[in-house]
N, CA, C and O atoms as a GROMACS GRO file, in nm:
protein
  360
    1UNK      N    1   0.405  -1.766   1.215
    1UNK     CA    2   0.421  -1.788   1.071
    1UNK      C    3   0.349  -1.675   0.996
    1UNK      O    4   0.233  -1.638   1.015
    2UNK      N    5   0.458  -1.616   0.888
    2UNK     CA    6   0.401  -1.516   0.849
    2UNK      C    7   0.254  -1.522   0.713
    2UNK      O    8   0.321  -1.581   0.629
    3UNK      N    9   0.172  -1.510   0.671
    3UNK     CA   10   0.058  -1.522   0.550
    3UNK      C   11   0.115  -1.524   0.452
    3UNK      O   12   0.179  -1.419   0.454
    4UNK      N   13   0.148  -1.602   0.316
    4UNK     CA   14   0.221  -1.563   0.204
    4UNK      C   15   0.114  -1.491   0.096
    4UNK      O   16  -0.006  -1.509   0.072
    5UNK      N   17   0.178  -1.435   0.064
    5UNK     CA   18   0.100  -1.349  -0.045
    5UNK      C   19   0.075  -1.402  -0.194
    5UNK      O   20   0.170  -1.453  -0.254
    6UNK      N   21  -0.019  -1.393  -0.241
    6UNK     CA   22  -0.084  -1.458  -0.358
    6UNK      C   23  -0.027  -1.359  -0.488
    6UNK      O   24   0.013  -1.244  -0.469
    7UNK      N   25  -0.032  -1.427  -0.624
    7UNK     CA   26   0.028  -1.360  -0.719
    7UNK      C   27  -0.105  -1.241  -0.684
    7UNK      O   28  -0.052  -1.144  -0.630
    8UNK      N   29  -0.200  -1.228  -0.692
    8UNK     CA   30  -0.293  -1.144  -0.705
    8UNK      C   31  -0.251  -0.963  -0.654
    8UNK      O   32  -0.247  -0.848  -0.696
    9UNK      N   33  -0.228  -1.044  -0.540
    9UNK     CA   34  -0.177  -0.937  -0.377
    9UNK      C   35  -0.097  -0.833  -0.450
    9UNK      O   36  -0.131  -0.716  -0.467
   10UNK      N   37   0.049  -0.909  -0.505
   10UNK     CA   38   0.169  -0.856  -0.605
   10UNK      C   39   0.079  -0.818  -0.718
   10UNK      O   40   0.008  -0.880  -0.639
   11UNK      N   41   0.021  -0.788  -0.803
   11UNK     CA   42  -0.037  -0.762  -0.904
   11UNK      C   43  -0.141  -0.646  -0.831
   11UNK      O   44  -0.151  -0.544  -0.899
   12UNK      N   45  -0.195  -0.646  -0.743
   12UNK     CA   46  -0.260  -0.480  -0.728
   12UNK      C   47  -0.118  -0.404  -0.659
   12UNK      O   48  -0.080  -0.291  -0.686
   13UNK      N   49  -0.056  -0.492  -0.569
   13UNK     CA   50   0.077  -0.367  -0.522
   13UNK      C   51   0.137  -0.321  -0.648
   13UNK      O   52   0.158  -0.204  -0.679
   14UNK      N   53   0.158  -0.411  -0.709
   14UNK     CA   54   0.211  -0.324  -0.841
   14UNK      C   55   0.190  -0.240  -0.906
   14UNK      O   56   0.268  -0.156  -0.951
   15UNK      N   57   0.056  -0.254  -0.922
   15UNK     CA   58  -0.050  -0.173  -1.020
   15UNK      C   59  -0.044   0.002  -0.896
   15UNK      O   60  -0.029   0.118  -0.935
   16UNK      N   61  -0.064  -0.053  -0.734
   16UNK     CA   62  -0.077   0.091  -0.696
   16UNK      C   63   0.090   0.123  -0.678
   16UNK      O   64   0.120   0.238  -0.646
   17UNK      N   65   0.182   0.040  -0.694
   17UNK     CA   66   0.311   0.146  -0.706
   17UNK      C   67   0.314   0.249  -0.832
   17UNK      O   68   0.357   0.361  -0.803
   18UNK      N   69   0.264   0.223  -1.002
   18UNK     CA   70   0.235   0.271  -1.103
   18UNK      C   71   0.138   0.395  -1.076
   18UNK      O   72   0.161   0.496  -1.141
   19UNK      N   73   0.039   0.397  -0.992
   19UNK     CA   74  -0.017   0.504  -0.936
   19UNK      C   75   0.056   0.642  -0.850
   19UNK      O   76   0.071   0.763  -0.865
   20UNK      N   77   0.087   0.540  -0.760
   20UNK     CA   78   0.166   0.603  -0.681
   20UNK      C   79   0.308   0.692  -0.767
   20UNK      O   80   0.337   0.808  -0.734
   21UNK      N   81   0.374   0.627  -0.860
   21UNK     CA   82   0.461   0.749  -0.924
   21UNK      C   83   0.448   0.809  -0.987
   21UNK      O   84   0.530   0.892  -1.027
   22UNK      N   85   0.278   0.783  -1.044
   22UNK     CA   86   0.192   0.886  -1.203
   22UNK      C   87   0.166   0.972  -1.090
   22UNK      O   88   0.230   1.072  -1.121
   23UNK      N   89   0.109   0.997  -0.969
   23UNK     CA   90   0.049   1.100  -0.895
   23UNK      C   91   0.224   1.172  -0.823
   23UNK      O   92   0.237   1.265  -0.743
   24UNK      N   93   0.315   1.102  -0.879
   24UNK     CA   94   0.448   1.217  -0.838
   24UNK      C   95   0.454   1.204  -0.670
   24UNK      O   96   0.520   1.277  -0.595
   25UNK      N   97   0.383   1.109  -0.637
   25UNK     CA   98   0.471   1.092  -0.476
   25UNK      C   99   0.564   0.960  -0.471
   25UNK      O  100   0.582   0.872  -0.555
   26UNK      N  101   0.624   0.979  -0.329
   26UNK     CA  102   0.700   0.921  -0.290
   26UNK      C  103   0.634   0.772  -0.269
   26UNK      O  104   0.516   0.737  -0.270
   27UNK      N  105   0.768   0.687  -0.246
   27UNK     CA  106   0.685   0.528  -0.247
   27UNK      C  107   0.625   0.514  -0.074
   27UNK      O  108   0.619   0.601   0.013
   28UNK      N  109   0.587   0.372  -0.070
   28UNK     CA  110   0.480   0.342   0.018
   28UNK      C  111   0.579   0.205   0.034
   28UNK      O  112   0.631   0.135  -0.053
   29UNK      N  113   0.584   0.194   0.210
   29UNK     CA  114   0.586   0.095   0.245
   29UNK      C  115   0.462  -0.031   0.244
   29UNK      O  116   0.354   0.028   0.243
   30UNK      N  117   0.442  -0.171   0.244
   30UNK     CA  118   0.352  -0.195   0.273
   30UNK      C  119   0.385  -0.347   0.372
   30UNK      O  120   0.450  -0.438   0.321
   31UNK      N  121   0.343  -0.355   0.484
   31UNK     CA  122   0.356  -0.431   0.567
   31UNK      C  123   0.297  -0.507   0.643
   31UNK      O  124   0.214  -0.467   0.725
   32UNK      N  125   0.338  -0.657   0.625
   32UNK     CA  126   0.267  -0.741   0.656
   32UNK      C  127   0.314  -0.856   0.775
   32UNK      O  128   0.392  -0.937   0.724
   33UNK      N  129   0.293  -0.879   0.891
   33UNK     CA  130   0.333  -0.997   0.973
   33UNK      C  131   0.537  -0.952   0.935
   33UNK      O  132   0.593  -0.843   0.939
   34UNK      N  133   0.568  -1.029   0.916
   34UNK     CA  134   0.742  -0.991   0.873
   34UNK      C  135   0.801  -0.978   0.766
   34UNK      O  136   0.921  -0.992   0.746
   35UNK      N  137   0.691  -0.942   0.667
   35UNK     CA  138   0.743  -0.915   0.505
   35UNK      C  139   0.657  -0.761   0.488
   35UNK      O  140   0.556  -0.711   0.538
   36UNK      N  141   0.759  -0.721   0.390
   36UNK     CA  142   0.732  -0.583   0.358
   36UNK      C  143   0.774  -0.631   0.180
   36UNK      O  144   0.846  -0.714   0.124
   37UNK      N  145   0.648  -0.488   0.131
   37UNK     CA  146   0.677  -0.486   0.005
   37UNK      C  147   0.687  -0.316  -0.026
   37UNK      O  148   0.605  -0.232   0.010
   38UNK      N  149   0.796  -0.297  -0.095
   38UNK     CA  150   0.768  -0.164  -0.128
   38UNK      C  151   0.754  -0.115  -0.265
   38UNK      O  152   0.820  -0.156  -0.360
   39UNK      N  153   0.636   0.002  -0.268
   39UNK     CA  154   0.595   0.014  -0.395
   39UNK      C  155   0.607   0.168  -0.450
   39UNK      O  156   0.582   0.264  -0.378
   40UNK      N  157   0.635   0.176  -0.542
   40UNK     CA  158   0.625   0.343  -0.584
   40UNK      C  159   0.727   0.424  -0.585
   40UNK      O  160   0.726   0.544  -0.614
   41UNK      N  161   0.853   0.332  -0.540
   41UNK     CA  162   0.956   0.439  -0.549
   41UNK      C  163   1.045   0.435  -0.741
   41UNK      O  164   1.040   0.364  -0.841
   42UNK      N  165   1.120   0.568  -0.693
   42UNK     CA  166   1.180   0.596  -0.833
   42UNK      C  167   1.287   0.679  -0.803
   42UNK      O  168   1.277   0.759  -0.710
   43UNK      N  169   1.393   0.670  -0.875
   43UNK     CA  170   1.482   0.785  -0.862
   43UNK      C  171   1.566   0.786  -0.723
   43UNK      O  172   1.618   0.891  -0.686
   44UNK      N  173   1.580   0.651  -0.636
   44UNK     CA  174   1.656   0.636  -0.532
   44UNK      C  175   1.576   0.758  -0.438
   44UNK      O  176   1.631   0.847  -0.372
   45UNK      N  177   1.447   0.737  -0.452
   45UNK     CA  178   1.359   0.864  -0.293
   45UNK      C  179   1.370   0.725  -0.222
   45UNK      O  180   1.371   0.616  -0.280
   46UNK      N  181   1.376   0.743  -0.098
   46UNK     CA  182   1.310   0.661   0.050
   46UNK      C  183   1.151   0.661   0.017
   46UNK      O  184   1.111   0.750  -0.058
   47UNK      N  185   1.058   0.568   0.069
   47UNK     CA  186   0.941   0.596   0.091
   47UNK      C  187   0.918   0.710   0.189
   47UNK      O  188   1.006   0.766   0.254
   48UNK      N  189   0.800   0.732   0.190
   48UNK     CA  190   0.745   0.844   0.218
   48UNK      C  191   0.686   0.783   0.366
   48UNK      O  192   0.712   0.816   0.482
   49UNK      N  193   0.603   0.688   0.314
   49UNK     CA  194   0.465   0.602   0.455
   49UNK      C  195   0.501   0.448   0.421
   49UNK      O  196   0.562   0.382   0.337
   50UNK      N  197   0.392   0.428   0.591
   50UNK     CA  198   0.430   0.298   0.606
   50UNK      C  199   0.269   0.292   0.619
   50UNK      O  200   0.200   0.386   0.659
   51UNK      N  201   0.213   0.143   0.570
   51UNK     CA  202   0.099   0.108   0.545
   51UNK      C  203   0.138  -0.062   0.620
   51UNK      O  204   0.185  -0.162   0.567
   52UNK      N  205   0.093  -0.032   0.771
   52UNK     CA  206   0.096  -0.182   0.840
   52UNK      C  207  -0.050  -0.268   0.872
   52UNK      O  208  -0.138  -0.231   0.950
   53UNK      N  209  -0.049  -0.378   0.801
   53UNK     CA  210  -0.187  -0.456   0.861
   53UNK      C  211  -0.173  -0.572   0.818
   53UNK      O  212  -0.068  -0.598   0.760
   54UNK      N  213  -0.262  -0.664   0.834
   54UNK     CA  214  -0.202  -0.800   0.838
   54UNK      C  215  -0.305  -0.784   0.678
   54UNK      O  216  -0.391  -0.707   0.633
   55UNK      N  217  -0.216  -0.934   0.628
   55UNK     CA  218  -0.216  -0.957   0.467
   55UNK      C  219  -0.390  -0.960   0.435
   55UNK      O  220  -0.454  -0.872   0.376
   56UNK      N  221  -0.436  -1.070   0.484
   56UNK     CA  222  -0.627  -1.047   0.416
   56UNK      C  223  -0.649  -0.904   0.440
   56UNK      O  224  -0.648  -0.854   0.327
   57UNK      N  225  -0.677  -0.776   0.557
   57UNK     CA  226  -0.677  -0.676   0.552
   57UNK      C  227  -0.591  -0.571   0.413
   57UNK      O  228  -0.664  -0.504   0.340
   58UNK      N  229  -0.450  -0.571   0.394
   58UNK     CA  230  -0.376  -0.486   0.308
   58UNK      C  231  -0.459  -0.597   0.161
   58UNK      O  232  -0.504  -0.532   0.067
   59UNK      N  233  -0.466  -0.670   0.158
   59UNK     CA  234  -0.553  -0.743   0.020
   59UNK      C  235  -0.674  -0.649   0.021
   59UNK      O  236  -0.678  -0.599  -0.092
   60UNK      N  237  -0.761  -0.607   0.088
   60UNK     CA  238  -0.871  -0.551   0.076
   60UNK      C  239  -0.892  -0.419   0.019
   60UNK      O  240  -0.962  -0.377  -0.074
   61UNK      N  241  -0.792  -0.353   0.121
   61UNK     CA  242  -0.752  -0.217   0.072
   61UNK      C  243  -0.696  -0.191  -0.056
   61UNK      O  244  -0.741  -0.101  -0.126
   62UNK      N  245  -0.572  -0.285  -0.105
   62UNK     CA  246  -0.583  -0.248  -0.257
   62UNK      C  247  -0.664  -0.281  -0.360
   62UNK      O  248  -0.665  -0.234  -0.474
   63UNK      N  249  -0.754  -0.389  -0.298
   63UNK     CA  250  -0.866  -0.438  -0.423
   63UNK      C  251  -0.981  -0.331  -0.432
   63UNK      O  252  -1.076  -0.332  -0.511
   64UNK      N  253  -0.948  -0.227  -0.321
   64UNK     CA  254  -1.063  -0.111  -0.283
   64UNK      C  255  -1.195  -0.152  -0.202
   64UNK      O  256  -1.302  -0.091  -0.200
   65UNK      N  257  -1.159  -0.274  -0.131
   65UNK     CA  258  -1.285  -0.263  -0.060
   65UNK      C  259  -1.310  -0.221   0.068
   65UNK      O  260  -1.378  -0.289   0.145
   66UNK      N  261  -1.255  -0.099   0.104
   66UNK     CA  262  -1.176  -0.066   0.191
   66UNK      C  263  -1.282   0.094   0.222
   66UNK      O  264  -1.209   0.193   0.211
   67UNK      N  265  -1.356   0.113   0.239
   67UNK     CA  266  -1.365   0.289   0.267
   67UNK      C  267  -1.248   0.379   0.331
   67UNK      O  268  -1.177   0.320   0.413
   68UNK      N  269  -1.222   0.505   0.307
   68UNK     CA  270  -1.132   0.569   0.326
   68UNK      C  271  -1.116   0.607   0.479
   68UNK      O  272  -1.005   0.640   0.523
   69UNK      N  273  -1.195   0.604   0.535
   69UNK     CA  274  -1.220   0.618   0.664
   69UNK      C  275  -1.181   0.462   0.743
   69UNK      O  276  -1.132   0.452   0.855
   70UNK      N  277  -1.217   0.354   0.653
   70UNK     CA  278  -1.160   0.257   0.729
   70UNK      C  279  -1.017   0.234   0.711
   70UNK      O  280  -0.945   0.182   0.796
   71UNK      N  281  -0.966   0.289   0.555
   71UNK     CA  282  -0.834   0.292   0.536
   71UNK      C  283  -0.762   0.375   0.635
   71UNK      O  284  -0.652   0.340   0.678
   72UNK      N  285  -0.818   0.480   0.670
   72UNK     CA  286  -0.742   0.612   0.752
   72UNK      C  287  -0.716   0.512   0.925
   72UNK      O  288  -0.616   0.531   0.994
   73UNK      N  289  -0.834   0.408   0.965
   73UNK     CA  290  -0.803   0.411   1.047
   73UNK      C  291  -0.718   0.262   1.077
   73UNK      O  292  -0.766   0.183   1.158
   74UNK      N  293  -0.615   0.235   1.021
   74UNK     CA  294  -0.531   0.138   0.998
   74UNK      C  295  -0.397   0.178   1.040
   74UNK      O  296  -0.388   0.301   1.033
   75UNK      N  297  -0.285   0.121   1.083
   75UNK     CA  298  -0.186   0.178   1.113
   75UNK      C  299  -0.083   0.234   1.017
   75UNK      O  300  -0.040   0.156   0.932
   76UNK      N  301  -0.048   0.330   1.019
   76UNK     CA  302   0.005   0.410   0.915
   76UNK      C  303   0.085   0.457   1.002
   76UNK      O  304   0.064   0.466   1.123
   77UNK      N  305   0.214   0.501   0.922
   77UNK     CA  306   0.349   0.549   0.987
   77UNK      C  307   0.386   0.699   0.867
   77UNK      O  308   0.394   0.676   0.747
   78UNK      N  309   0.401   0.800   0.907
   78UNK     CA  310   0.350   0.889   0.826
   78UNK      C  311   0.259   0.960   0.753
   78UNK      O  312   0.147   0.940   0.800
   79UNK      N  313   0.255   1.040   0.654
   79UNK     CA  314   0.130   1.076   0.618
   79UNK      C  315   0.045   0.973   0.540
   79UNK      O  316   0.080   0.876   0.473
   80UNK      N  317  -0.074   1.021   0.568
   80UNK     CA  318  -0.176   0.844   0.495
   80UNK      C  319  -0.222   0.911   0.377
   80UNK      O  320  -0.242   0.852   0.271
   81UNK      N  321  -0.238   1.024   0.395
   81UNK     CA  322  -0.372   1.098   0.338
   81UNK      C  323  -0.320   1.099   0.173
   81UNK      O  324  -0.410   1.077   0.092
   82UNK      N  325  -0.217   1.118   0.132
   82UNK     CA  326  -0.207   1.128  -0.022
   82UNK      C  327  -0.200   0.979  -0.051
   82UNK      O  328  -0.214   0.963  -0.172
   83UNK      N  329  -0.182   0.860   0.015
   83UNK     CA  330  -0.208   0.722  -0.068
   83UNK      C  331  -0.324   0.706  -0.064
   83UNK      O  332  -0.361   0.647  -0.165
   84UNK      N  333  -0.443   0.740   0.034
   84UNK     CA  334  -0.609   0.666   0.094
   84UNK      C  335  -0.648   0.698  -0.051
   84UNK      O  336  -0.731   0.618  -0.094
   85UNK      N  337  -0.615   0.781  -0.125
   85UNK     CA  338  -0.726   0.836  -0.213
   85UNK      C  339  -0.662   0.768  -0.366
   85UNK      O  340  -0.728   0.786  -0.469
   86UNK      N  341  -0.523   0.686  -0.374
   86UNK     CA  342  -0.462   0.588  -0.475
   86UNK      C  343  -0.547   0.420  -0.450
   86UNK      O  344  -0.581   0.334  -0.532
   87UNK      N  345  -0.556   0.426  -0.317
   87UNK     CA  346  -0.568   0.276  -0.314
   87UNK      C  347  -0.711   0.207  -0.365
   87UNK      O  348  -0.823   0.255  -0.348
   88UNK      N  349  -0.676   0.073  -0.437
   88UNK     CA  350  -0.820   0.048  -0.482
   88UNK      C  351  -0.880   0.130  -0.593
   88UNK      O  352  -0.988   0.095  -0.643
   89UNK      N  353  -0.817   0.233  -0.633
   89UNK     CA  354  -0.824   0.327  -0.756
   89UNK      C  355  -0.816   0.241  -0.895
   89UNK      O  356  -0.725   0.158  -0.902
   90UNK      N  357  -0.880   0.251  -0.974
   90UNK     CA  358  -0.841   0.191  -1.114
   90UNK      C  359  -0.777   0.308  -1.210
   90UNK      O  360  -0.739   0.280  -1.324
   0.00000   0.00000   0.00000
């Protein structure tokens, strides 16, 4: 059974998809148990990365409580390095 996600969860993905297209990259997968949310895209691009971890973990990382080094070492499918430094960002 997959974790359901809290309005909260949706309310920072949102907030870092708005990041994610002010900084002019591509969107971000984000993935959880068997739901995916994707954030940041515009203009019919594909995402760029995949951001996989289970839901309390990806909650952490966008609320920023996350160091970048612990973000880096999470499973990522593509490049990490231009989202680590969006996430948890105000």
């Amino acid at each position: 059974m997959t974790a359901q996600s809290s309005p909260e969860f949706e309310q920072l993905a949102a907030e870092l998809g708005q990041r994610i297209m002010a900084a002019g990259l591509r969107g971000l997968v984000l993935r959880f148990g068997d739901e995916t949310r994707i954030v940041g895209v515009a203009d019919r691009m594909p995402p760029a990365a995949t951001l996989e971890a289970p839901l309390d973990e990806l909650h952490a990382a966008l609320s920023g409580l996350r160091s970048a080094d612990e973000l880096a070492d999470l499973r990522w499918i593509g490049a990490a390095e231009p989202y680590i430094a969006l996430l948890g960002a105000d």
